[in-house]
DOKEGU-553807 format. One line per 4 residues: their letters; for each residue x, y negated, z of N, C-alpha, C, CB. Coordinates in steps of 0.001 Angstrom, whole numbers, padded with zeros to 6 digits. Glycine has a CB too. Layout:
DOKEGU-553807
a) X Y Z X Y Z X Y Z X Y Z; ... .
end
This chain:
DOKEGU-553807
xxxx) 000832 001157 000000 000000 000000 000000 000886 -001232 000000 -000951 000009 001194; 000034 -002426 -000438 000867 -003196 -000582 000763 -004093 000670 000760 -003747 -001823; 002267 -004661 000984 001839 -006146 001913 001871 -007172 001351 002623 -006558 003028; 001808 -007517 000496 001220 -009119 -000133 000087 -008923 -000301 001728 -009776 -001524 .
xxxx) -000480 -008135 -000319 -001963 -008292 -001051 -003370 -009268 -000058 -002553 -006396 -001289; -003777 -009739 -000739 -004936 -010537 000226 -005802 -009839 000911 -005837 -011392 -000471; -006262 -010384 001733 -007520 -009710 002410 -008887 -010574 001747 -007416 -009886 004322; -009781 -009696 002360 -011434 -010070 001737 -012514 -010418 003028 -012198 -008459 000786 .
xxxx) -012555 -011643 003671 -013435 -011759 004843 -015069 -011832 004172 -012957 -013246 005797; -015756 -010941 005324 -017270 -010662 004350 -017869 -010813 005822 -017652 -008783 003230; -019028 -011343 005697 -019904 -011794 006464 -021323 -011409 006265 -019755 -012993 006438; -022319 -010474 006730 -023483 -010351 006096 -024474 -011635 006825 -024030 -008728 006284 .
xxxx) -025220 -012451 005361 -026195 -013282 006112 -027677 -013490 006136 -025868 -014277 005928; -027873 -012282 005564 -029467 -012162 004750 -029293 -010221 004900 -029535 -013085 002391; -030813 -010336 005545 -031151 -009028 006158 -031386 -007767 005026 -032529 -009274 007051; -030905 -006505 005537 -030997 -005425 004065 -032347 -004870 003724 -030058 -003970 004233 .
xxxx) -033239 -005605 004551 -034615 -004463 004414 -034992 -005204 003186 -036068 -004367 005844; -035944 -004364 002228 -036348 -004876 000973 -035123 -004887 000244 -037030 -006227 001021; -034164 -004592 -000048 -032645 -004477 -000742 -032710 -002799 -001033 -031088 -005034 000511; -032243 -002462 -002417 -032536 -000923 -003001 -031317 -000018 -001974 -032133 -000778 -005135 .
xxxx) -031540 001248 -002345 -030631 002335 -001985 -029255 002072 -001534 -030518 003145 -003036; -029104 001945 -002897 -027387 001560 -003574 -026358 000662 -002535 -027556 000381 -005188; -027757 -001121 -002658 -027280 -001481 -001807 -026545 -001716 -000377 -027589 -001590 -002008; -028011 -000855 000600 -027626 -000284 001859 -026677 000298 001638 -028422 000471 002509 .
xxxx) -026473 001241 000889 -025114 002644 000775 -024083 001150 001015 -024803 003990 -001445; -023728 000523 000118 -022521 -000357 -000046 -022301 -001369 000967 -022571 -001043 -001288; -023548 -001625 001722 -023455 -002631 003328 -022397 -001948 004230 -025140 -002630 004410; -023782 -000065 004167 -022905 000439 004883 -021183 000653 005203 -023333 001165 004721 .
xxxx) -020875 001127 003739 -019589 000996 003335 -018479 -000086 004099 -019772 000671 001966; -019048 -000716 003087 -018093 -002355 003837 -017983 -002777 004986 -018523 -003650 003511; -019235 -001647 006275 -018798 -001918 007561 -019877 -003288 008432 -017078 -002362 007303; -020600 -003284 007142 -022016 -004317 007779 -023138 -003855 007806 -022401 -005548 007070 .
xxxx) -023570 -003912 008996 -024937 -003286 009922 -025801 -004380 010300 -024519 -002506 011430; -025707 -005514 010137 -026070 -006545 011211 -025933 -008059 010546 -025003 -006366 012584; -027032 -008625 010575 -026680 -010415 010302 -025620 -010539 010949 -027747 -011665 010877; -024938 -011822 010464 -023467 -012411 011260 -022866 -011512 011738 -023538 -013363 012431 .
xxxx) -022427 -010178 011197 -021529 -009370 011510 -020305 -009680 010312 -022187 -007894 011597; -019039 -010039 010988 -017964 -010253 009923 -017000 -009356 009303 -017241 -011068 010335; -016447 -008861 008833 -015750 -007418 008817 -014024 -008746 007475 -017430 -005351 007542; -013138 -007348 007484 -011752 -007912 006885 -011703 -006948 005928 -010341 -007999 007856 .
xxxx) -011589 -006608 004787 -011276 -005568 004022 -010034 -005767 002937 -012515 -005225 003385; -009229 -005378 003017 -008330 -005606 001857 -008255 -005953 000523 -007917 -004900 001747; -008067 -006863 -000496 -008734 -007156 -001585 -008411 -006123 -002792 -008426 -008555 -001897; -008977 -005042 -003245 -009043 -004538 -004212 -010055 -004787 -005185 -008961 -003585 -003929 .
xxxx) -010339 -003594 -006402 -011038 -003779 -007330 -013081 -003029 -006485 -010017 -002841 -008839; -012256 -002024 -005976 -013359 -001296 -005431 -014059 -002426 -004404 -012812 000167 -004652; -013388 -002800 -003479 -014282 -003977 -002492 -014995 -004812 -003029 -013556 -004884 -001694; -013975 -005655 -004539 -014805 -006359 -005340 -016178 -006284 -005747 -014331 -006355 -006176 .
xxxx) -016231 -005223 -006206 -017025 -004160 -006960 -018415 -003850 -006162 -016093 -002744 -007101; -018187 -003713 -004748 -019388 -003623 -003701 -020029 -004654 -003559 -019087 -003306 -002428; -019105 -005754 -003484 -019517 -007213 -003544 -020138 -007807 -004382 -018722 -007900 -003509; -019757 -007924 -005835 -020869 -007967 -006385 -021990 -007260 -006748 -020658 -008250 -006987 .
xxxx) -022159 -006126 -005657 -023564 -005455 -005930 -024551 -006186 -004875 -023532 -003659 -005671; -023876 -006555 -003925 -024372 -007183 -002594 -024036 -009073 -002570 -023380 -006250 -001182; -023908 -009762 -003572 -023389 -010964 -003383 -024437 -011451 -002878 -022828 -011652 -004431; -025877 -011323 -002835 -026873 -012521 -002860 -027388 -012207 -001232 -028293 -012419 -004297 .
xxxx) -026726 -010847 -000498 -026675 -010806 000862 -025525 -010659 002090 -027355 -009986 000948; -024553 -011392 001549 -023069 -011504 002271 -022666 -012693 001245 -021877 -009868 002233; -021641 -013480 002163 -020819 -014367 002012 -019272 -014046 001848 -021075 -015102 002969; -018432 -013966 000926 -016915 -013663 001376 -016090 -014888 000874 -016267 -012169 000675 .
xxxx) -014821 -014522 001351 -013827 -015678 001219 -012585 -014529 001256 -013869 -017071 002626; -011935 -015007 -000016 -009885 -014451 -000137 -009490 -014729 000522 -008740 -014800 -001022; -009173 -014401 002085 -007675 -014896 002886 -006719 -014615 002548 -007375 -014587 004045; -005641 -015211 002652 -003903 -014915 002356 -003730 -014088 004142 -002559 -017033 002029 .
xxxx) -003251 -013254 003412 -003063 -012140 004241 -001612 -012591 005044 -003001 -010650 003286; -001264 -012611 006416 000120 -012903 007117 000720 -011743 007390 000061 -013671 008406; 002225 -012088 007656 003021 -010909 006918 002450 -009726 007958 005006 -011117 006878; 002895 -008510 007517 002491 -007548 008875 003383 -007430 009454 002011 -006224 008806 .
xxxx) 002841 -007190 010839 004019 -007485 012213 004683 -005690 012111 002909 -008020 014396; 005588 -005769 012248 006097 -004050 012677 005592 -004149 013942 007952 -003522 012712; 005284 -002826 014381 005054 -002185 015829 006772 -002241 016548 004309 -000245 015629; 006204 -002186 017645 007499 -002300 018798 007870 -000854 018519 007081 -002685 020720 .
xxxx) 009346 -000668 018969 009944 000712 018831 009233 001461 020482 012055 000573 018694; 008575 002853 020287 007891 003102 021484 009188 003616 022611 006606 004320 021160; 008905 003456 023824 010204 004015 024829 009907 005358 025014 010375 003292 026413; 011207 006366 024748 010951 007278 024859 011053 007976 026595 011629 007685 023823 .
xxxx) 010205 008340 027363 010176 008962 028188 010816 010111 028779 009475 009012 028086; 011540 010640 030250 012094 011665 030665 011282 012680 030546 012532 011541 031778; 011580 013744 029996 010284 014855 030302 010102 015072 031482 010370 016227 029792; 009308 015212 032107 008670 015737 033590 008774 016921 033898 007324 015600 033793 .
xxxx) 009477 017877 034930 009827 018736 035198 008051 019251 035656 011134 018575 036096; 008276 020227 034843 006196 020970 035413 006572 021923 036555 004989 022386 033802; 007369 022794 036408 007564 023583 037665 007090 023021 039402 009141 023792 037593; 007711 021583 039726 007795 021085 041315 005707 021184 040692 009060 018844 041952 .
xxxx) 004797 020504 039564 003978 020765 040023 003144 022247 040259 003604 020002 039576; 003519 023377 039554 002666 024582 039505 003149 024491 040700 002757 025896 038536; 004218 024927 041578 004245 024791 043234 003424 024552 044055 004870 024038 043662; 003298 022777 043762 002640 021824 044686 000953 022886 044572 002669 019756 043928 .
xxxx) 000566 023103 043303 -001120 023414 043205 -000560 025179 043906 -002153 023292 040933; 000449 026047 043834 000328 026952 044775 000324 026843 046069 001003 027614 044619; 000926 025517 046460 001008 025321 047743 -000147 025327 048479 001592 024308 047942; -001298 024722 048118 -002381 023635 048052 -003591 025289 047402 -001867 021758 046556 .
xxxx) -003017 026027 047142 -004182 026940 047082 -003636 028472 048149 -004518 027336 045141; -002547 028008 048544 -002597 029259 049909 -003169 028170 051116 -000569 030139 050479; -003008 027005 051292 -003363 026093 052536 -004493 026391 052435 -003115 024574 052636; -005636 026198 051638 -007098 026176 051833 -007856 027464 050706 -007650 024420 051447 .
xxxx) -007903 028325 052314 -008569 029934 051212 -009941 029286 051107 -008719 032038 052179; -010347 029395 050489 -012029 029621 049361 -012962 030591 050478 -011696 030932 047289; -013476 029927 051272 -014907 030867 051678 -015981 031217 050954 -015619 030354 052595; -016196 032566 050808 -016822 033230 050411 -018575 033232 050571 -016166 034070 050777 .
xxxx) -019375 033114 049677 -020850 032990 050292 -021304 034387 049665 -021898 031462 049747; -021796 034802 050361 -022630 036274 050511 -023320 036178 049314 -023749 036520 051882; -023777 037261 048458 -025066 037067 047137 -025870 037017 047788 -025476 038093 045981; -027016 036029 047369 -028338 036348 047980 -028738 037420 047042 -029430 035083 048084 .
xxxx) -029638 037873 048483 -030462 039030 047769 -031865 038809 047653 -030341 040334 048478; -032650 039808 046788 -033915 039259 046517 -035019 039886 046882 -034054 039054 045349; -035858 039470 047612 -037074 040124 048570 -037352 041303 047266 -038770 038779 049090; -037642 042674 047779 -038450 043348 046892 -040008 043324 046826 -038104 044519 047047 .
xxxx) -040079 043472 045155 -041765 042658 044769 -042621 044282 045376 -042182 042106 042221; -043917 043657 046525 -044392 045018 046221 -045727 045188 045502 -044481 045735 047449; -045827 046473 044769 -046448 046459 043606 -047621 047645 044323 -045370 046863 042118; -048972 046974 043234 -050099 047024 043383 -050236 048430 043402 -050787 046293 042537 .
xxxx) -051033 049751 043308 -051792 050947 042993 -051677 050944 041869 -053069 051109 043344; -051364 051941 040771 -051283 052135 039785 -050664 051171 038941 -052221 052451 039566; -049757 050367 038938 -049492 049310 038609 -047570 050229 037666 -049624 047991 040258; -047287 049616 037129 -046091 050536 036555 -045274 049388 036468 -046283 051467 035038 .
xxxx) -043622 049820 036334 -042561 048721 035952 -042993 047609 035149 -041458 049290 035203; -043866 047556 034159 -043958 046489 033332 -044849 045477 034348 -044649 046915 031813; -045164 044260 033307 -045835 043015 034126 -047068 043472 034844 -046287 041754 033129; -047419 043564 035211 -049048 043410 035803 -049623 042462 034967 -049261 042843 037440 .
xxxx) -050862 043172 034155 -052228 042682 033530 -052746 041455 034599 -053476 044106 033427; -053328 040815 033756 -054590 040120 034349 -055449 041169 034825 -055398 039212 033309; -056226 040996 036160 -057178 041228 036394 -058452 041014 035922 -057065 041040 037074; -058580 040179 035629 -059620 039192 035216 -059767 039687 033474 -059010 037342 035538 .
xxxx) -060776 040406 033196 -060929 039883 031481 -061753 039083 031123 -061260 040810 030521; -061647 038732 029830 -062697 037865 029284 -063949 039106 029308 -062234 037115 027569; -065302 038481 029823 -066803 038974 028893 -066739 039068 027955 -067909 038349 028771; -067349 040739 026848 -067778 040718 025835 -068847 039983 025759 -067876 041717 025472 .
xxxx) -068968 039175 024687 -070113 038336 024295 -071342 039249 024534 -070008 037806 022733; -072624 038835 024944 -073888 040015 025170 -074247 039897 024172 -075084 039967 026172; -074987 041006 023468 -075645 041021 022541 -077024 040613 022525 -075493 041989 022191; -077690 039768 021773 -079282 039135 022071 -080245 040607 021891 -079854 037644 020618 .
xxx) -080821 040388 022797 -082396 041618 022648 -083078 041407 021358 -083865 041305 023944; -083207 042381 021072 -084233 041890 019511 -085677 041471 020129 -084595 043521 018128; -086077 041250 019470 -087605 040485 019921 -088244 040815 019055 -087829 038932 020066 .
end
């Protein structure tokens, strides 16, 4: 990529509802959800390209892009010896044994007269409908 290249400040200022498919797809894209939401995009042909599908609902402007800063060189760190900690957590798990809680157990269900392993029926049925007396 390049570092001279400009950037593209885009601003949406007119709402997407009533705006086709395409459009939304390309709001989305560019990173605008929202009135007065501003976004930076790098100036290519493709950004261009979204833009004028969307010009008559976003505002943009070419910034001159400032140079890019290099990142700081990161400090590299001592590795940390892991051993002193697996210790410390053995230490720390013979000091405090784990009490044990009993299983609960579960009252046994007692079951009806003739009643078998499976669920128990309703008692209750529905009435056959009566049949009318002839007359």
């Amino acid at each position: 990529m390049r570092t001279d290249m400009a950037r593209v400040k885009i601003t949406q200022t007119i709402s997407r509802i009533g705006s086709t498919k395409n459009q939304r797809a390309n709001l989305d894209a560019l990173g605008l959800h929202k009135i007065g939401q501003t976004v930076e995009h790098d100036d290519s042909k493709i950004i261009l390209g979204m833009l004028t599908k969307v010009k008559h609902l976003v505002k943009f402007e070419i910034v001159e892009s400032a140079p890019a800063k290099k990142a700081a060189p990161k400090k590299e760190e001592a590795p940390k010896a892991e051993e002193p900690k697996a210790e410390v957590k053995a230490e720390a798990a013979a000091e405090e044994p784990k009490a044990e809680k009993p299983a609960a157990k579960k009252a046994p269900v007692k079951k009806a007269e003739g009643e078998t392993e499976k669920a128990a029926k309703p008692a209750a049925k529905k009435a056959a409908p009566k049949a009318k007396a002839e007359e």
